[in-house]
C-alpha positions in Angstrom: -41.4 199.0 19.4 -40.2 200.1 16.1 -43.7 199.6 14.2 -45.2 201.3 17.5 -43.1 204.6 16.8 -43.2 204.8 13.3 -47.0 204.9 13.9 -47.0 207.5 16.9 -45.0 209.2 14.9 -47.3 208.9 11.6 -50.5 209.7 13.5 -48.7 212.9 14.7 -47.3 214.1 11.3 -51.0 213.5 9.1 -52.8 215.7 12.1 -49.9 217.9 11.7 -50.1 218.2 7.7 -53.8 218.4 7.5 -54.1 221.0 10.1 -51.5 223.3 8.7 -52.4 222.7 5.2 -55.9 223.9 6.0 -54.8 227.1 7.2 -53.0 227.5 4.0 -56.2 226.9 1.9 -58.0 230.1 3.0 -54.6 231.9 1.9 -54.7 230.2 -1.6 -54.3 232.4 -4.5 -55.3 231.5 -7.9 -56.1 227.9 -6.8 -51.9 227.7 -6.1 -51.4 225.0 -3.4 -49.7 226.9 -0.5 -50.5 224.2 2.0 -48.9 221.2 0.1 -46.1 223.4 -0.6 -45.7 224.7 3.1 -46.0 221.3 4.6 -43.5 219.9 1.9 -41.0 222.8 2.4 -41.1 223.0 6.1 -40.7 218.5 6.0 -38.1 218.7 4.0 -36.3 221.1 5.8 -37.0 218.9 9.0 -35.5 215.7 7.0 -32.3 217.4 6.0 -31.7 218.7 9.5 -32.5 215.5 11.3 -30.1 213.6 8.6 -27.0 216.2 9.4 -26.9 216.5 13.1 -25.8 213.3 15.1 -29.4 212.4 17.1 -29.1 210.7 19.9 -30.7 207.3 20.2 -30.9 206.9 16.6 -33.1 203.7 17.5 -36.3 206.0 18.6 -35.8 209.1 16.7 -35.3 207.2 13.3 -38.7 205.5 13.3 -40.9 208.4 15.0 -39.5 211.6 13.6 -38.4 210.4 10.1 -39.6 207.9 9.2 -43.2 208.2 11.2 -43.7 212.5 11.5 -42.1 213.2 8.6 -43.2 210.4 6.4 -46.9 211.6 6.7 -46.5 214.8 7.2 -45.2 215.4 3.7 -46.8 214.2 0.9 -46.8 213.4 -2.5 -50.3 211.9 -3.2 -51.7 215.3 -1.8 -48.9 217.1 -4.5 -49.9 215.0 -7.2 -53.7 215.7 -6.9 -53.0 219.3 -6.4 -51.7 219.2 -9.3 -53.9 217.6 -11.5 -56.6 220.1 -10.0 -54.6 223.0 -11.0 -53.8 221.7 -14.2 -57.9 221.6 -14.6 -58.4 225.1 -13.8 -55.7 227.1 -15.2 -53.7 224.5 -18.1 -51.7 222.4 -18.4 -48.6 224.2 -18.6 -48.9 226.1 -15.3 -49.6 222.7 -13.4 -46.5 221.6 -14.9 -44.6 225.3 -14.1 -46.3 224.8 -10.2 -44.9 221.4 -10.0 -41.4 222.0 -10.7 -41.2 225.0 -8.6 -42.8 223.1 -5.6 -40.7 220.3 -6.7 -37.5 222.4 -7.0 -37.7 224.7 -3.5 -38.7 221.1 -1.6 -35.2 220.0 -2.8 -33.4 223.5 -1.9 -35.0 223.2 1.4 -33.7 220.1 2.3 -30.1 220.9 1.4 -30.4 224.3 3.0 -31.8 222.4 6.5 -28.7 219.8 5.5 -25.6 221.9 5.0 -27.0 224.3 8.0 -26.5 221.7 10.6 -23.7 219.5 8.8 
């Protein structure tokens, strides 16, 4: 039952991610990857609520929500190849300035969903 909730849970979160992060592309600018960074933002959040507030039945929402959902709704892979695009078409040094401040407000959000639920 575990595996089968992780992957409900999975199946969910990828649809999830790839539909929002496509409405994100048309909103692009300058190449600047709003949808990883949305999906990773509002995931992270997610994870640092679900980790402060007691759920109950710890047993199904561990697998399907956090470990499943969010697990494939947020992504590095997706990050890491956004990256490497922007790094392509506008230098090096901007990828490297994208990824930390993706990297930095993905952190933020997660101890802002924490500490507002803890």
């Amino acid at each position: 039952m575990f595996y089968l909730l992780i992957g409900i849970g999975a199946f969910a979160g990828a649809i999830s991610r790839h539909l929002l992060s496509s409405f994100f592309i048309k909103a692009s600018l300058y190449n600047f990857p709003l949808g990883t960074l949305a999906v990773n933002l509002i995931g992270c959040y997610l994870i640092g609520v679900f980790i402060s507030i007691n759920l109950n039945h710890k047993e199904l929402f561990t697998p399907l929500l956090i470990i499943g959902f969010l697990g494939s709704f947020t992504t590095f892979s997706a990050f890491t190849k956004e990256i490497l695009i922007y790094a392509n078409t506008n230098g090096i040094i901007f990828a490297y300035l994208v990824a930390l401040i993706i990297s930095s407000t993905c952190v933020f959000s997660t101890f802002v969903g924490y500490k507002m639920f803890s």
